[in-house]
Backbone bond lengths (Angstrom), bond angles and torsions (degrees), N, CA, C in turn:
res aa  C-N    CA-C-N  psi(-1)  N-CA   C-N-CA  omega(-1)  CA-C   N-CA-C  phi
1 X - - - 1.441 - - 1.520 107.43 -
2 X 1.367 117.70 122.99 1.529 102.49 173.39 1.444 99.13 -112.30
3 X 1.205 121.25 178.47 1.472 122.95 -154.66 1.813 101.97 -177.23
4 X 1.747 115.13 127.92 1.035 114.25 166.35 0.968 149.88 -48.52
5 X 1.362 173.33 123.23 1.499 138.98 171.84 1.651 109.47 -28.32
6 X 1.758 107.13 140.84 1.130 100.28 173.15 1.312 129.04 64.98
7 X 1.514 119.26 -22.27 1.565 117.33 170.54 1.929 114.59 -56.10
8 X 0.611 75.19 -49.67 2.160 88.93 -167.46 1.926 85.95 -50.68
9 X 1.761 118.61 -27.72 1.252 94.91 -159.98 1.420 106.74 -97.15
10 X 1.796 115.01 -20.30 1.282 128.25 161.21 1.522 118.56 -50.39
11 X 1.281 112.60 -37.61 1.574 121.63 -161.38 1.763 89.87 -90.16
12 X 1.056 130.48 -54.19 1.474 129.99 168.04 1.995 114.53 -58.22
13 X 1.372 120.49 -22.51 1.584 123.90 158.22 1.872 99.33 -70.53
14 X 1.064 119.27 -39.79 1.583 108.79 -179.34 1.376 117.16 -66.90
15 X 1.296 103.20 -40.24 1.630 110.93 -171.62 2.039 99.71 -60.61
16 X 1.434 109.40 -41.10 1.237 120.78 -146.60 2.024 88.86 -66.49
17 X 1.959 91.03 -48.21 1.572 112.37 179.58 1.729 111.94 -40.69
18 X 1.133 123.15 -41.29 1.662 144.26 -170.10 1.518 103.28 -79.75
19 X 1.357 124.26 -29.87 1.381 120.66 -177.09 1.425 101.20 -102.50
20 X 1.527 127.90 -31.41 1.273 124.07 178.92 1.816 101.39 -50.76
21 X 1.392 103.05 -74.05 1.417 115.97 170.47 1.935 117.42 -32.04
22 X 1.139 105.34 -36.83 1.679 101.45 177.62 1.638 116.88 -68.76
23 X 1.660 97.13 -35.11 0.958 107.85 -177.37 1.952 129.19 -67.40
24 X 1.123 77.95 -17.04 1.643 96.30 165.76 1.313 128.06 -114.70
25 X 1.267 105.80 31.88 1.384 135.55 172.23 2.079 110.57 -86.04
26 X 1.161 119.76 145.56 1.463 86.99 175.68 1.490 111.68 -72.76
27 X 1.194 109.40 -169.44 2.080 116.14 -170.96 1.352 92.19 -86.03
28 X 1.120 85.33 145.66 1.621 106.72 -175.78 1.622 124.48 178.65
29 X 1.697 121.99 108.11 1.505 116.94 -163.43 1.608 114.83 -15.41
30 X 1.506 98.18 -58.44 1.586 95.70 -168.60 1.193 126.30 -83.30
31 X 1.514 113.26 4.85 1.256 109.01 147.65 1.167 140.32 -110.86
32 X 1.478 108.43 -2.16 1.501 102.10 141.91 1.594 123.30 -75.49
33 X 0.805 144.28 -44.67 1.755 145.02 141.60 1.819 98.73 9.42
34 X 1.472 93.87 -80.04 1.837 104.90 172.03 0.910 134.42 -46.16
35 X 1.431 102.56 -38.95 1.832 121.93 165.74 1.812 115.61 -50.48
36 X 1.499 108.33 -47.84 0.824 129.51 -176.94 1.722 116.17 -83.65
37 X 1.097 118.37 -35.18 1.845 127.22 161.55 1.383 101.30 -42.38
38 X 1.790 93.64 -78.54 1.347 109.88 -174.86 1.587 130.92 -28.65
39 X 1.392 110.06 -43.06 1.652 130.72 171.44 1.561 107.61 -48.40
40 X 1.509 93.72 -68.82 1.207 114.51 -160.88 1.896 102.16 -68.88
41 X 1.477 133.88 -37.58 1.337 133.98 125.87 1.371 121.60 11.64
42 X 1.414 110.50 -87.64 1.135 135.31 177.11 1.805 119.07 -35.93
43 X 1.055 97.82 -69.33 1.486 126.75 -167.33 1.934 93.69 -63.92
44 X 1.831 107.33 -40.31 1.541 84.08 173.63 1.515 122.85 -76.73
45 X 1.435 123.17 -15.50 1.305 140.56 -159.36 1.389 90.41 -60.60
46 X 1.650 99.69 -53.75 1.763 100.14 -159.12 1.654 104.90 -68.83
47 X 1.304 128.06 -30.47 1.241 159.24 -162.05 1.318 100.73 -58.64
48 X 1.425 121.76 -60.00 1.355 156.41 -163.22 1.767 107.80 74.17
49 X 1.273 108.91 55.55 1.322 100.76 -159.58 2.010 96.83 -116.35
50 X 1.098 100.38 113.27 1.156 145.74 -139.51 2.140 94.77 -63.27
51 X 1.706 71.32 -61.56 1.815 78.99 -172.89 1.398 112.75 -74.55
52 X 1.119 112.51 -42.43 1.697 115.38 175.05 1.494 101.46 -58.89
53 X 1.273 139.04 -37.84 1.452 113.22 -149.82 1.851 83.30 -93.97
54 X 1.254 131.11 -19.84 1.852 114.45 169.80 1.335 108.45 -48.39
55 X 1.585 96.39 -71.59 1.710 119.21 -160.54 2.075 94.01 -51.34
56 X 1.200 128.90 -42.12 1.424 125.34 174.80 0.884 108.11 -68.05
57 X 1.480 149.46 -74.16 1.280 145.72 -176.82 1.708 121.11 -50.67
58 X 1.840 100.02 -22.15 1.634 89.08 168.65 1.384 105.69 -86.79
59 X 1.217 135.84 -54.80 1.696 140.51 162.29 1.539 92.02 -9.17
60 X 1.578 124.99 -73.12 1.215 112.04 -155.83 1.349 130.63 -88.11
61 X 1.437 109.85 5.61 1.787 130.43 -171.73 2.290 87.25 -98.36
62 X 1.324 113.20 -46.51 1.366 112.05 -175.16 1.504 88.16 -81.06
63 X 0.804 150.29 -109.94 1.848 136.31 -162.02 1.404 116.33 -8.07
64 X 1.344 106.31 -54.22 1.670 97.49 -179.08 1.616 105.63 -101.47
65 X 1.223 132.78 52.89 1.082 140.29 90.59 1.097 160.24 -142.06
66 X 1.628 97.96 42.83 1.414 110.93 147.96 1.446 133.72 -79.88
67 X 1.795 96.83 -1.33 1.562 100.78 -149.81 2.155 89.25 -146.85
68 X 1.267 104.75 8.71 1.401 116.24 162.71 1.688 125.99 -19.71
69 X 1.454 112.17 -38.02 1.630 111.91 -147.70 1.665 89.53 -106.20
70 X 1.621 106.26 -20.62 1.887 106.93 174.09 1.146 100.92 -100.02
71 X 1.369 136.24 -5.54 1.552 115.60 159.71 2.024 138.48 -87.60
72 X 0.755 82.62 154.32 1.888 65.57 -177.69 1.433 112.65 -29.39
73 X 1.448 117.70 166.00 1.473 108.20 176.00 1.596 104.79 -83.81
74 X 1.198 113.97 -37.18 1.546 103.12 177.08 1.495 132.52 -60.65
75 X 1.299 100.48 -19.25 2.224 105.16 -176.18 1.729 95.09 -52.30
76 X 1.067 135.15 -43.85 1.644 132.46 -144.60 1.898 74.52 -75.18
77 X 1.232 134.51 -100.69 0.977 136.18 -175.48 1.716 115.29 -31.44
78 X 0.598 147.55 -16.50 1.489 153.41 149.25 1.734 118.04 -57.15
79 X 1.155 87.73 -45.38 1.861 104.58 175.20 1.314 108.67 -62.63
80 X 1.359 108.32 -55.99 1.750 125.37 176.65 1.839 98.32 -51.86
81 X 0.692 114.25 -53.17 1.734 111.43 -169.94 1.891 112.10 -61.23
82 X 1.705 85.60 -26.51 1.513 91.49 -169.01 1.648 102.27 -92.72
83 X 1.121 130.91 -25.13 1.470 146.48 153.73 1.653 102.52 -47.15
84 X 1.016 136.14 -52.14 1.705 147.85 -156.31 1.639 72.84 -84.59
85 X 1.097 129.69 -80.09 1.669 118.65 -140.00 1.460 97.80 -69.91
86 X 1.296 129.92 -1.84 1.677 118.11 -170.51 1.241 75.44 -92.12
87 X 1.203 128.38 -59.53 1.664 110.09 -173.55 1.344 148.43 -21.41
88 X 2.026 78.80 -47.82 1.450 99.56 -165.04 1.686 112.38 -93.23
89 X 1.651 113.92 -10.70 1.479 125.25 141.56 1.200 121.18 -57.30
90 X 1.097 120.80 14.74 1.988 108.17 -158.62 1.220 127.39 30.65
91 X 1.746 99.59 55.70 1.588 89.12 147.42 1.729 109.45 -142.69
92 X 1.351 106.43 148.15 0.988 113.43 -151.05 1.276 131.99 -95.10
93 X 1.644 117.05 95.33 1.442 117.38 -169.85 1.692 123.10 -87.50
94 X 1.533 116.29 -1.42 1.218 107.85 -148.36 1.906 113.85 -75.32
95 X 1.314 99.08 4.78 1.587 95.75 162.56 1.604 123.56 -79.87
96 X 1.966 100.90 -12.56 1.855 102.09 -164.11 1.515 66.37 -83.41
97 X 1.771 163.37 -44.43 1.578 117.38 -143.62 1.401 97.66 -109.38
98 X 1.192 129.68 4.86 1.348 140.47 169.30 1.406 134.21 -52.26
């Protein structure tokens, strides 16, 4: 995995950015679900923990869009940013948008 300075902590500030934003979403199962991905997201980013941050980031790329038209309009594009920076840490999601 190679990884920028500071990337892993940018890509884990996005994840944090995506749950802040959910969180001010009104209540709603699936977004607490996300609320709760998202956390748990986070915590692997910094972690570098490999399997959790797929299996989370795919959970939360298939939730928000299966469930797109009841979530804010911005989460789908928020997700995408947070997908790009795991990348750009080296780690490797491109099977969760695949």
């Amino acid at each position: 995995m190679s990884e920028t300075p500071g990337s892993r902590e940018h890509a884990a500030g996005d994840v944090a950015a995506l749950v802040t934003r959910l969180r001010a979403a009104p209540a709603d199962p699936i977004v607490a679900q996300l609320i709760d991905l998202g956390e748990h997201l986070e915590r692997a980013v910094l972690a570098f923990h490999m399997e959790a941050i797929r299996f989370r980031a795919f959970t939360m790329s298939r939730l928000i869009k299966q469930h797109h038209g009841t979530l804010p309009t911005d989460v789908p594009a928020l997700m995408e940013v947070v997908l790009h920076d795991l990348e750009a840490a080296g780690f490797q999601t491109r099977s969760v948008t695949g």
